[in-house]
C-alpha positions in Angstrom: 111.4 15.0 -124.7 114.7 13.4 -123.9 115.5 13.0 -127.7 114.3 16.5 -128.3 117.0 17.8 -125.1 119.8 16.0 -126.8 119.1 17.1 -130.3 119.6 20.9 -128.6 123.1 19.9 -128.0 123.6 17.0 -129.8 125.7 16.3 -133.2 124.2 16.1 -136.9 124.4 12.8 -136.3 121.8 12.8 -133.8 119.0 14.8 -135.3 119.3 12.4 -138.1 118.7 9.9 -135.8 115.7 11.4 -134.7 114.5 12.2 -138.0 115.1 8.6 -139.1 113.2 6.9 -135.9 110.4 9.0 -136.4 109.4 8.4 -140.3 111.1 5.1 -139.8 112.8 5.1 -143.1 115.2 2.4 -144.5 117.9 -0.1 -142.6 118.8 3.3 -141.0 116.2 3.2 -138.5 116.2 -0.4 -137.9 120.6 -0.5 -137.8 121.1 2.8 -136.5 122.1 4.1 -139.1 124.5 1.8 -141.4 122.9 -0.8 -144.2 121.5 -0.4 -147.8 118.3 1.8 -148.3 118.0 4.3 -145.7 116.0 6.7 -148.2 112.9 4.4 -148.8 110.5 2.9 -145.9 111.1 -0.1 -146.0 108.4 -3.6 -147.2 108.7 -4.4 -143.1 107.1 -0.9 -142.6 104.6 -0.1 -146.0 103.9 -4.3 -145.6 102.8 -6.9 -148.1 101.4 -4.9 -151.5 101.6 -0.9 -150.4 104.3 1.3 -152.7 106.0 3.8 -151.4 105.2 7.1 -153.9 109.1 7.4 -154.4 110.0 4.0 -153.4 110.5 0.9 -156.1 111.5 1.0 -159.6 108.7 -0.7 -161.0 106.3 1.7 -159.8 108.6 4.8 -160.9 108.2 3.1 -164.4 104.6 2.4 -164.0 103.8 6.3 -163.2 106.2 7.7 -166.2 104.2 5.4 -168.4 101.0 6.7 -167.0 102.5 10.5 -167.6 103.2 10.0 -171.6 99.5 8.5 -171.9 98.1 11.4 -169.9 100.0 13.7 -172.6 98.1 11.5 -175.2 94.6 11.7 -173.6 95.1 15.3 -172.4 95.3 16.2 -176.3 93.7 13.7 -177.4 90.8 14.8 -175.6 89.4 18.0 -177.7 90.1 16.1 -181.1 87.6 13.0 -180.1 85.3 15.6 -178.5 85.7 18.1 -181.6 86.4 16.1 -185.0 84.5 13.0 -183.6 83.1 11.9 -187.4 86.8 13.0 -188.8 89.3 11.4 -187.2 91.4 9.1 -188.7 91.6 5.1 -187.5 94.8 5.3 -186.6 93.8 7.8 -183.4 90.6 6.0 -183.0 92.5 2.9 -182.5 94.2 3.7 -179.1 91.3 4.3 -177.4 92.1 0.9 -175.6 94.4 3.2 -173.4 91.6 3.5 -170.9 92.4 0.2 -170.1 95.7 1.5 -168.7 94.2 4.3 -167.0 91.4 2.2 -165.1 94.4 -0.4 -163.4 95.8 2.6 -162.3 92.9 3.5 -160.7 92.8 0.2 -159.2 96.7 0.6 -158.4 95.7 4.0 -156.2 94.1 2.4 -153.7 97.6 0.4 -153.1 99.9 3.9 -153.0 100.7 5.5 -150.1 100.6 9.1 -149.3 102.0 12.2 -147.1 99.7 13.6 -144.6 98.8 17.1 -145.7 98.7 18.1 -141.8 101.4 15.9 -140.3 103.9 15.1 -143.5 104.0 11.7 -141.9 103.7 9.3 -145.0 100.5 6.6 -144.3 100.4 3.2 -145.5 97.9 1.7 -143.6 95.1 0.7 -146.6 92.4 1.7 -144.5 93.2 5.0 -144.2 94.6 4.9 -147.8 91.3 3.2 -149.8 88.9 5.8 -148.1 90.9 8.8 -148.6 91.0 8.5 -152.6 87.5 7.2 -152.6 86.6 10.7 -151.5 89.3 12.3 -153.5 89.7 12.0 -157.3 88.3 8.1 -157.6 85.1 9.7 -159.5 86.6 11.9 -161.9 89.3 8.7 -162.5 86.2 6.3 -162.7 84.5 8.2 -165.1 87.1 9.2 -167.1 88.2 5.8 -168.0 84.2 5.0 -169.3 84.0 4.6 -173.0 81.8 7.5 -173.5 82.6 8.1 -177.4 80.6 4.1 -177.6 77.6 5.0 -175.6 76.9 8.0 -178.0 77.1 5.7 -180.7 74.5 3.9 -179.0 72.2 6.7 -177.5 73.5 9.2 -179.7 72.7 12.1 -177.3 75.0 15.4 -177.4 75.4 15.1 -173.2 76.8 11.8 -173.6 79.7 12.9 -175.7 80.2 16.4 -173.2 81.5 13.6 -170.2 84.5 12.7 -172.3 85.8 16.0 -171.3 86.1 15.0 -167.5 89.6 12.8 -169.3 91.0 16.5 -168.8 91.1 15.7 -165.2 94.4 13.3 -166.1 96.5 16.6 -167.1 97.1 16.4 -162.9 99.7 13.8 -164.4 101.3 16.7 -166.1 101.7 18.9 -163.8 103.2 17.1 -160.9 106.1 16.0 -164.2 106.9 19.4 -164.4 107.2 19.8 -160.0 109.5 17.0 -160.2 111.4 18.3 -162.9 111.7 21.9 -161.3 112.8 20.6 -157.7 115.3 17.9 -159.8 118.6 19.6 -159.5 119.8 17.4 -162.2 117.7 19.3 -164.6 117.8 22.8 -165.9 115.5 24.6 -164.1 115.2 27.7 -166.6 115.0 24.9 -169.5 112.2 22.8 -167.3 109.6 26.5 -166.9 109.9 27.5 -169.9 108.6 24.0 -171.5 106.2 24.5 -169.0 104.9 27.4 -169.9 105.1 26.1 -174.0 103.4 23.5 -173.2 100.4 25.6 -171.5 100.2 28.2 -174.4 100.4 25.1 -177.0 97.5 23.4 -175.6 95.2 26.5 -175.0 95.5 27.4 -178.7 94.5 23.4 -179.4 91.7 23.6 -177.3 90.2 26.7 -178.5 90.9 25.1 -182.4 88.9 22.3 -181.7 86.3 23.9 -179.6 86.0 26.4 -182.8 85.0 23.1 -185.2 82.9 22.3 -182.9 81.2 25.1 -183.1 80.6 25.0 -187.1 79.8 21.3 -186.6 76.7 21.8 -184.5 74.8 23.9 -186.7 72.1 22.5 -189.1 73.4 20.6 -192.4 71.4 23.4 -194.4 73.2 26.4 -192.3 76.5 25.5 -192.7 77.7 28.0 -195.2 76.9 30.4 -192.5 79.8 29.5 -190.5 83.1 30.3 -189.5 84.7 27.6 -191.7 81.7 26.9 -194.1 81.9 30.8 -195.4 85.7 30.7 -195.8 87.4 31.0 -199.4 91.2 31.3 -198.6 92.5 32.7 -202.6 90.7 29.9 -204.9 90.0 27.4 -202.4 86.3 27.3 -201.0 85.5 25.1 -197.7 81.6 25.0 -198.5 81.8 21.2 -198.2 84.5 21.2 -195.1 83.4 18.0 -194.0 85.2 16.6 -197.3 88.3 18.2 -196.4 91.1 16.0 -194.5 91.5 15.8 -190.9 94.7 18.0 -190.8 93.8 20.6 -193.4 90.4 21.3 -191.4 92.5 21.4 -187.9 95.4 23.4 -189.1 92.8 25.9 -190.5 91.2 26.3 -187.0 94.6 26.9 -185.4 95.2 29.5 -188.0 91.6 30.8 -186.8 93.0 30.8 -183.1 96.4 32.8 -183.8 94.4 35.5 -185.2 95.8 37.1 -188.3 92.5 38.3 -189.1 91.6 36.6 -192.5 88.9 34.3 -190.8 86.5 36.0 -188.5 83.4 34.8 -186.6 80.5 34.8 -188.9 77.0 33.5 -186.7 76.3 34.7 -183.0 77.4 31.5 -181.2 80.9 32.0 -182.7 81.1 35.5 -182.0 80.5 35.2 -178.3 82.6 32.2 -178.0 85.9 34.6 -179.7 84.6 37.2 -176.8 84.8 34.8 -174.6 88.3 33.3 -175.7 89.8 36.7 -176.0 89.5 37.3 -172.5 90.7 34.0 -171.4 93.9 34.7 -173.5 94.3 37.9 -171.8 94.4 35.7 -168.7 96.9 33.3 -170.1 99.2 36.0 -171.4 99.3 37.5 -167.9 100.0 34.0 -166.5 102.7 33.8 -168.9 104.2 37.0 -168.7 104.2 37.0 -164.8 105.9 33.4 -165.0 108.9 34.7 -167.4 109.7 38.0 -165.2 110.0 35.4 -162.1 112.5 33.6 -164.6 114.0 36.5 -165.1 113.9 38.0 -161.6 114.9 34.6 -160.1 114.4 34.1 -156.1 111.8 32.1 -156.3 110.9 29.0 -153.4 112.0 26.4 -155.7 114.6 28.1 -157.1 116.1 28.9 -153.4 115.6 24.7 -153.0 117.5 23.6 -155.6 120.3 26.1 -154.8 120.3 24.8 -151.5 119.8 21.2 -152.7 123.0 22.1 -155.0 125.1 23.6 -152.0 124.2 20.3 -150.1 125.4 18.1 -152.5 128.8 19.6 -153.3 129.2 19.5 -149.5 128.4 15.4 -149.5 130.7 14.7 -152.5 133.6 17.0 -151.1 133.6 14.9 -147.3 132.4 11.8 -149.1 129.9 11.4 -147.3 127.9 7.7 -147.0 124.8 6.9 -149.1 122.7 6.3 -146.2 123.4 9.7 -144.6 123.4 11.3 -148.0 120.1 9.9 -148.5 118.5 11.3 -144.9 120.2 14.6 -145.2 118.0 14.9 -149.0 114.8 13.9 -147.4 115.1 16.3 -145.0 115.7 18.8 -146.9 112.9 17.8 -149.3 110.5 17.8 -146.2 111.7 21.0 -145.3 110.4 22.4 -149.2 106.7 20.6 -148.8 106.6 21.7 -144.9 108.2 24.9 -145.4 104.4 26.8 -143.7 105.4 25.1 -140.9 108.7 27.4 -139.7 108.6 29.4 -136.9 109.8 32.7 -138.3 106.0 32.6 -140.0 105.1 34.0 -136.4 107.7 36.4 -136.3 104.7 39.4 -136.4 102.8 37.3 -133.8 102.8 39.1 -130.2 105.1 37.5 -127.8 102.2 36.2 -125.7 100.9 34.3 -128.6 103.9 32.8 -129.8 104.6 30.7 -126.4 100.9 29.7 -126.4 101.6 28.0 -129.7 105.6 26.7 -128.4 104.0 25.3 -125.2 101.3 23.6 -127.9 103.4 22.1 -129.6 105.5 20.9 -127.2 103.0 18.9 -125.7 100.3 18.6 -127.8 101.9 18.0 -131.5 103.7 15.1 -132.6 107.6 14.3 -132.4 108.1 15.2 -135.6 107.1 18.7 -135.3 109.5 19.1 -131.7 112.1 17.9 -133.8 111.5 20.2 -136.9 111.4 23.3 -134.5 114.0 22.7 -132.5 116.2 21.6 -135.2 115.1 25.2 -136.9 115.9 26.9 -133.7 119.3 25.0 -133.0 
């Protein structure tokens, strides 16, 4: 409480302070304030083999290396599920990737994380090993199982629908693209509408393969009574499609996808299935749409973060500020983004009765952290 009296009417350089003994970050804490690495906790803190999400280079490397092969397996995914007698050896060849994905499975239980309720980053490993046990271990277990091998061994249609639970790595993705957006460094107008490319390009490759799958299912003797069994684009007939090249018969089922009209659904299964996908791209379209007129309209949470990241920064550079301040004044700010539910003027519509029940709460009841947060809001 003391700390928290002298942050009211204290300098910058003493809410820093308090920020920096509370998460215990860098030589800061430990030198009051001077010395190298005052952004990162330090090994002293995280001890012997825990990384810091953020925190060394090697494992910065390790998770943009685990990005591009989530890219690989995210798309990779519908073609092995899809075109699994058709794919060329080349493709079939990096399926040793799983390897890479299954010791960074291994490698989670080793990373710490932020406290959804406290922000508070955690690095003790027994806190750290059961929480991703009960997270997204399974999905990451059985994603990195050879599944395509045990249907050649049991050859049982189930076997080969678990491959799709490899989707589960396009998580990878995403959080790219939220580091990208809140990364002043790059365009953030540039970084959504890749984004949103990158969504419409692989709905339309899903939906290609899921349409080959489709003809692929059907009885040997049926097969002319498909979608791409029945097609005759000018002189060319695809009555023995199986014959065809890989890329000619996948190019063909995006040209399906877009639509122009030339191929249509022939059998019942496919003709639900466009139903079905028509409504889903309705879906998509609004997702897009809406996404574009925020571009447009601007104003958004992370665009107001990055302006104010921007501000920050041009202040910094103009007063020259140190790197170790530099560094607390960005983490901060970047806890202020993933705490932001956390400000008081969210109670602004409470009754005046209830807001001081929740003050006096968390004044004596919540951690330091959140004092300091409030007060520091209030100052």
């Amino acid at each position: 409480m003391n700390e928290v009296d002298d942050s009211l009417h204290g300098t910058v350089g003493s809410r820093l302070s308090l920020f920096s003994k509370e998460f215990g970050s860098g030589s800061y804490a430990r030198k009051g304030g001077g010395g190298r690495g005052a952004l990162w906790i330090t090994r002293e803190c995280y001890g012997g083999f825990v990384n810091h999400p953020n925190g060394s280079r090697w494992y910065r490397c390790w998770v943009n290396m685990i990005f591009m092969w989530s890219i690989y397996s995210t798309f990779f995914t519908p073609l092995e599920f899809s075109f699994f007698k058709g794919l060329p050896d080349h493709m079939t060849n990096l399926e040793c990737i799983q390897f890479v994905f299954f010791a960074d499975l291994i490698l989670q239980f080793l990373v710490a994380y932020r406290d959804p309720h406290t922000y508070k980053m955690v690095h003790n490993k027994k806190s750290i090993a059961p929480r991703y046990a009960k997270g997204s271990f399974a999905l990451d277990a059985l994603g990195c199982i050879p599944w395509d091998i045990i249907y050649k061994v049991r050859r049982r249609e189930l076997v080969r629908c678990f491959i799709w639970v490899r989707l589960y790595r396009a998580r990878n993705i995403k959080a790219f693209f939220e580091r990208m957006e809140r990364d002043i460094r790059v365009n953030y107008l540039f970084t959504r509408i890749v984004k949103l490319i990158t969504v419409e390009i692989y709905y339309t490759h899903t939906t290609a393969c899921i349409l080959y799958y489709l003809a692929t299912t059907v009885p040997r003797d049926v097969e002319g009574y498909t979608w791409i069994g029945s097609l005759q684009m000018g002189s060319y007939n695809y009555d023995h499609f199986r014959e065809i090249g890989f890329w000619k018969r996948y190019v063909t089922s995006l040209y399906f996808v877009f639509g122009f009209g030339d191929i249509h659904a022939v059998n019942n299964r496919e003709m639900i299935f466009v139903m079905v996908f028509i409504s889903f791209d309705m879906v998509v379209g609004v997702y897009l749409i809406g996404n574009i007129t925020t571009l447009i309209v601007k104003g958004s949470k992370t665009e107001r973060f990055r302006g104010r990241m921007a501000d920050l920064i041009k202040y910094m550079n103009q007063n020259r500020l140190g790197k170790d301040i530099t560094s607390q004044i960005k983490s901060h700010l970047r806890l202020q983004y993933e705490s932001s539910y956390i400000k008081s003027s969210i109670l602004d519509d409470i009754p005046v009765a209830v807001r001081s029940m929740v003050c006096r709460f968390i004044i004596l009841k919540a951690p330091v952290w959140v004092v300091a947060s409030y007060v520091l809001e209030k100052s």
